[in-house]
C-alpha positions in Angstrom: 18.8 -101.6 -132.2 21.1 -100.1 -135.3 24.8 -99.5 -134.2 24.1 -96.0 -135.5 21.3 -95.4 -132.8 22.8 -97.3 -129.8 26.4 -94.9 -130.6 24.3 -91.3 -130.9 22.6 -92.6 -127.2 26.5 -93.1 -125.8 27.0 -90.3 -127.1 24.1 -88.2 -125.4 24.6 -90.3 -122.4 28.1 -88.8 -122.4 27.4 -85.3 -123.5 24.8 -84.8 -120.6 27.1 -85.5 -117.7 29.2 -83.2 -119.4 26.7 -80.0 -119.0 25.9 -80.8 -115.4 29.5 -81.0 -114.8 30.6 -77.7 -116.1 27.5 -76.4 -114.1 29.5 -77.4 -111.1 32.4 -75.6 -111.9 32.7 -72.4 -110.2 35.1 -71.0 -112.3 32.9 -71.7 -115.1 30.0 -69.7 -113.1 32.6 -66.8 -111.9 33.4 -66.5 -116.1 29.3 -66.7 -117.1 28.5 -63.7 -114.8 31.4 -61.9 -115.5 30.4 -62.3 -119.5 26.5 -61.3 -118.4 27.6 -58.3 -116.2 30.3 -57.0 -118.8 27.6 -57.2 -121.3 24.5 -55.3 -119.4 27.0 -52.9 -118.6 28.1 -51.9 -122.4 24.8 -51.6 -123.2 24.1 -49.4 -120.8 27.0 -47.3 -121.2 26.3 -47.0 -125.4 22.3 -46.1 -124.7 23.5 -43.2 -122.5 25.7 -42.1 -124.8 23.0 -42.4 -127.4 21.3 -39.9 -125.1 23.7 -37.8 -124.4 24.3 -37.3 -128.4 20.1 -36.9 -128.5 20.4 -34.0 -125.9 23.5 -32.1 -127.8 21.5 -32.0 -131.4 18.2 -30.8 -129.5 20.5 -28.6 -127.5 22.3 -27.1 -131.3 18.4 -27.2 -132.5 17.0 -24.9 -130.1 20.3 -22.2 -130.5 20.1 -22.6 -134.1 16.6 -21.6 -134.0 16.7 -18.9 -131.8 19.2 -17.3 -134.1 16.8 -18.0 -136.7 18.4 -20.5 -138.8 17.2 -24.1 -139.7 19.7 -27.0 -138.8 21.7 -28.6 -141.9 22.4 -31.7 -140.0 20.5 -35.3 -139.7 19.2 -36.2 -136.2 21.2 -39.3 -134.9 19.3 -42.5 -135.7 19.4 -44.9 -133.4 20.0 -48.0 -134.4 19.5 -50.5 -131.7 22.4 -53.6 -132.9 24.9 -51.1 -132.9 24.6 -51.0 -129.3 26.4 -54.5 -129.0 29.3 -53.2 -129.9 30.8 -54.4 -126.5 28.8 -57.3 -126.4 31.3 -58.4 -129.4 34.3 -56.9 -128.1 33.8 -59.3 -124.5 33.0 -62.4 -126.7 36.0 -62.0 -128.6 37.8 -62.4 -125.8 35.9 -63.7 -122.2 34.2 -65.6 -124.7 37.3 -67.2 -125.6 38.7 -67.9 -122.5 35.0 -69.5 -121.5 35.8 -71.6 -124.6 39.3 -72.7 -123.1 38.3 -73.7 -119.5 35.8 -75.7 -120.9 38.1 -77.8 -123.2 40.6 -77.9 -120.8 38.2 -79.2 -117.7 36.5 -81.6 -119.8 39.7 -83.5 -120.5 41.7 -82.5 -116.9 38.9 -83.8 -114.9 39.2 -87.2 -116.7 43.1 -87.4 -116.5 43.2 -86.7 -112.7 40.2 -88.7 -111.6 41.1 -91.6 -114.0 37.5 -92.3 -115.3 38.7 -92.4 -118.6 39.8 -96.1 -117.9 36.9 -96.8 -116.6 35.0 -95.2 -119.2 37.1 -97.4 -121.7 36.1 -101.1 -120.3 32.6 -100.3 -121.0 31.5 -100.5 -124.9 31.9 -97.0 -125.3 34.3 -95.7 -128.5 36.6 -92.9 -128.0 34.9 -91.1 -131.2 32.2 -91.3 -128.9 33.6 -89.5 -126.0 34.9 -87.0 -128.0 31.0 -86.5 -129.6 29.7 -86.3 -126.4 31.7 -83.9 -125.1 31.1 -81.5 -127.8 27.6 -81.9 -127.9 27.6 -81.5 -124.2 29.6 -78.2 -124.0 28.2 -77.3 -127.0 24.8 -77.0 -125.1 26.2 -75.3 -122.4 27.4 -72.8 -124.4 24.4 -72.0 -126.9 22.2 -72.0 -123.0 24.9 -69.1 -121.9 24.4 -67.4 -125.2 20.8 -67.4 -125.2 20.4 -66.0 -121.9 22.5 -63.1 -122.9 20.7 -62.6 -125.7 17.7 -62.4 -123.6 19.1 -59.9 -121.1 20.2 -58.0 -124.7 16.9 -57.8 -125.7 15.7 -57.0 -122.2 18.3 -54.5 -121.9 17.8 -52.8 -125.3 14.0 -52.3 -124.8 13.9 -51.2 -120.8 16.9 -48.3 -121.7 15.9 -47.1 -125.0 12.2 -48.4 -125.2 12.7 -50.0 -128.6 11.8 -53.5 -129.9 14.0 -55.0 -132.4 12.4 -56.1 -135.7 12.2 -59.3 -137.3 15.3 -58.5 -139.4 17.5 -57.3 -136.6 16.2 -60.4 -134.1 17.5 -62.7 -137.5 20.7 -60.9 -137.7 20.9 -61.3 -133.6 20.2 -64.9 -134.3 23.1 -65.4 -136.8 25.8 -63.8 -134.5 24.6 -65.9 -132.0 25.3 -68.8 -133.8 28.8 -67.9 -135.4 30.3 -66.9 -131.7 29.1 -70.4 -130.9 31.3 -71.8 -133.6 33.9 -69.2 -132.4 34.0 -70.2 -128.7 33.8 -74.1 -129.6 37.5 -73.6 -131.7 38.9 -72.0 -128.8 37.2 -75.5 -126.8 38.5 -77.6 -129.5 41.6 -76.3 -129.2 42.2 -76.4 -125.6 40.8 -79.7 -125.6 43.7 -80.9 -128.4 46.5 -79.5 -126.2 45.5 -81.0 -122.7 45.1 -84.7 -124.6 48.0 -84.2 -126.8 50.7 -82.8 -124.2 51.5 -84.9 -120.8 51.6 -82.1 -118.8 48.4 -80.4 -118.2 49.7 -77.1 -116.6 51.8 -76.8 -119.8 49.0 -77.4 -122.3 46.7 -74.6 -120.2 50.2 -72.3 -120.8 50.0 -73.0 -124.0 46.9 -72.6 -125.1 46.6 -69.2 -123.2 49.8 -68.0 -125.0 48.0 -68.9 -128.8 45.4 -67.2 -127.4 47.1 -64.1 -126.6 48.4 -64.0 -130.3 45.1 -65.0 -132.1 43.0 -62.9 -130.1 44.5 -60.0 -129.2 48.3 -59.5 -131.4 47.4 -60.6 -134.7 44.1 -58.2 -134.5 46.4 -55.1 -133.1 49.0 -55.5 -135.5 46.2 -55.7 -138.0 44.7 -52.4 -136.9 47.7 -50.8 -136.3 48.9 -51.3 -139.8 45.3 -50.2 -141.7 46.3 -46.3 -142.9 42.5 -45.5 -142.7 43.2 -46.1 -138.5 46.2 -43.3 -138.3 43.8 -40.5 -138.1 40.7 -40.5 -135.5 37.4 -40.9 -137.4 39.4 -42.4 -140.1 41.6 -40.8 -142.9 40.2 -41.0 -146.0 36.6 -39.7 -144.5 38.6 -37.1 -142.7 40.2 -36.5 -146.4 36.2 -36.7 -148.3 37.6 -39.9 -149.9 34.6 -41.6 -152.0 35.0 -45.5 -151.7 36.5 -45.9 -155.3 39.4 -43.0 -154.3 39.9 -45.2 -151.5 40.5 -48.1 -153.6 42.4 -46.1 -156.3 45.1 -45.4 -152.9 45.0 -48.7 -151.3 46.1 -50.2 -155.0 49.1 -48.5 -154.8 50.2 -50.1 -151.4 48.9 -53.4 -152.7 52.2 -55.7 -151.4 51.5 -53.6 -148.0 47.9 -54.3 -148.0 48.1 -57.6 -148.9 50.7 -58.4 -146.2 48.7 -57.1 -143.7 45.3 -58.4 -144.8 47.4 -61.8 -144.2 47.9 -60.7 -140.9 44.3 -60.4 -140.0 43.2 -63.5 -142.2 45.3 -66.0 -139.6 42.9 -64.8 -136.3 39.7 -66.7 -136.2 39.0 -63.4 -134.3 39.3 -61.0 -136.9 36.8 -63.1 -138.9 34.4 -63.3 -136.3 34.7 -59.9 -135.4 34.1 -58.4 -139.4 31.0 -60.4 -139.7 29.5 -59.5 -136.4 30.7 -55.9 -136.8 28.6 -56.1 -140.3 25.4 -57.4 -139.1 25.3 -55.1 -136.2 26.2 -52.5 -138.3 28.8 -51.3 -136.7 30.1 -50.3 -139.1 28.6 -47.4 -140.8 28.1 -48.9 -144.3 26.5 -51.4 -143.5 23.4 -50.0 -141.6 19.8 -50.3 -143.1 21.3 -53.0 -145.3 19.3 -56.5 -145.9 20.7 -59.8 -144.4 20.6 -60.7 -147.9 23.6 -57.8 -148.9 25.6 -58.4 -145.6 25.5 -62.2 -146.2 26.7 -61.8 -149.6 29.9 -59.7 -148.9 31.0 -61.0 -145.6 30.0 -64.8 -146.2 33.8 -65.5 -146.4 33.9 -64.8 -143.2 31.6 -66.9 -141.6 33.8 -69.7 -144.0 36.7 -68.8 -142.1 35.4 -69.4 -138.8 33.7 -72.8 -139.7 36.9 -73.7 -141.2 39.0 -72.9 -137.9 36.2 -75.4 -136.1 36.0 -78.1 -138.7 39.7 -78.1 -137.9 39.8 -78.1 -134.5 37.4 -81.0 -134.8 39.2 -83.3 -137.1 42.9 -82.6 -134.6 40.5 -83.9 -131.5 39.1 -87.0 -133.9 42.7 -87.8 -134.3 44.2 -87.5 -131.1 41.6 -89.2 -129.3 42.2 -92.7 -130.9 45.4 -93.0 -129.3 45.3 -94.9 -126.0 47.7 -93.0 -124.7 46.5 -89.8 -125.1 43.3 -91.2 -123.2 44.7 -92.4 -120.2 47.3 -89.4 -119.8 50.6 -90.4 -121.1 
């Protein structure tokens, strides 16, 4: 049998006792239906206020015409991927932690049971261990995420009694996929720190405390700083800026901008959360657009987070072909 075959079955070998060990983790289950409730919940909460917006215009309608004049304004539209706003949100950062108790477990369990010397005598390659791991939590995760985008689907159509369209279940699809890449850096990374550092309670520390900063500092300072954030609604809309007055303001700031567009670039989470924000269309501009258009202004984006997890894979490559790293210190 090729070496090439016999190393992808050690690696699947490996990678399956992975997912039905996680499955036994009950902190791993308390986290799943926390992520699942949060994100029935938000859904709920955005239809009803859908409605409750529904009611007001029919409401302004019927007093408009009573006086006998005909309404200026648009009925709100519904469109049904802006409801995930929250789903986003609770990714962003239960999603995160999901990715960090999964990294961390998969090495802790191995330090203080001590398989990984047993694991060693056996002609299995650390690459491999570290393959099958991935590939085993990996699955985990993409199963977690599929089943709330089930229950999103479900959710959307039983509340509002609309189907999403092939467009919207493609750009459902492609979040899908990139907060899979961004819960696997936040694995990679607690992974890194519980086989780099001896102490295991001081590589959880530490990972939590990078996680703080990446996930919710970096982004607040980020936000804080945008001038378009210091008035509700926004200030240039409140102001009837056009977007090229915009840009004719922000170009006078642009040492200020740029420092703070720095800011945000460093947080895998601000990258994740601009291109999920865009296919959803969450923001404003971007709804009714194509995949096509979105794709083609935030594909940077989606190059940031696959950088941030190409990275994350390369540091646990390197760290797990020292010995000493394997068997804990």
């Amino acid at each position: 049998m090729p070496q090439q075959v016999i190393c992808v079955l050690k690696a699947m070998l490996i990678a399956r006792k992975e997912y039905k060990d996680a499955l036994r983790s009950k902190l791993f289950l308390v986290v799943l239906f926390l992520l699942v409730g949060l994100t029935a919940t938000s859904i709920l909460v955005s239809s009803l206020m859908f409605q409750a917006q529904q009611t007001q215009y029919q409401s302004a309608v019927q007093i408009l015409a009573e006086l006998g004049k005909v309404p200026t304004e648009q009925p709100p539209h519904l469109f049904p991927l802006t409801l995930l706003r929250g789903f986003v949100d609770y990714l962003e950062i239960i999603g995160a932690i999901l990715g960090i108790l999964l990294g961390y477990y998969s090495v802790a369990k191995e330090k203080n049971q001590k398989t990984l010397q047993l694991i060693l005598t056996r002609p299995v390659e650390p690459k491999d261990i570290v393959t099958g791991k991935s590939l085993g939590n990996a699955a985990l995760l993409a199963s977690v995420l599929l089943l709330v985008a089930g229950l999103v689907w479900l959710s959307i159509w039983s509340v509002t009694g609309t189907k999403l369209l092939w467009n919207e279940v493609a750009k459902l699809l492609i979040v899908l996929a990139l907060s899979l890449a961004y819960i696997m850096v936040f694995y990679f990374l607690a992974s890194f720190l519980s086989l780099r550092m001896k102490s295991l309670s001081q590589s959880l520390m530490v990972c939590f405390a990078i996680w703080l900063v990446i996930v919710l500092i970096l982004p607040q300072i980020g936000d804080t700083m945008d001038p378009d954030n210091q008035v509700p609604g926004g200030f240039f809309k409140s102001m009837n800026f056009n977007k090229d007055q915009e840009r004719q303001v922000l170009a006078q700031f642009s040492a200020y901008e740029t420092t703070r567009n720095f800011i945000e670039e460093i947080s895998v989470t601000k990258h994740y959360e601009r291109m999920s924000f865009a296919l959803f269309g969450i923001k404003p501009e971007f709804n009714d657009r194509s995949l096509s258009y979105i794709l083609s202004v935030k594909w940077l984006d989606a190059v940031w987070v696959a950088a941030f997890l190409f990275a994350g894979i390369i540091a646990n490559y390197r760290i797990i072909v020292r010995r000493d790293a394997l068997l804990g210190g």
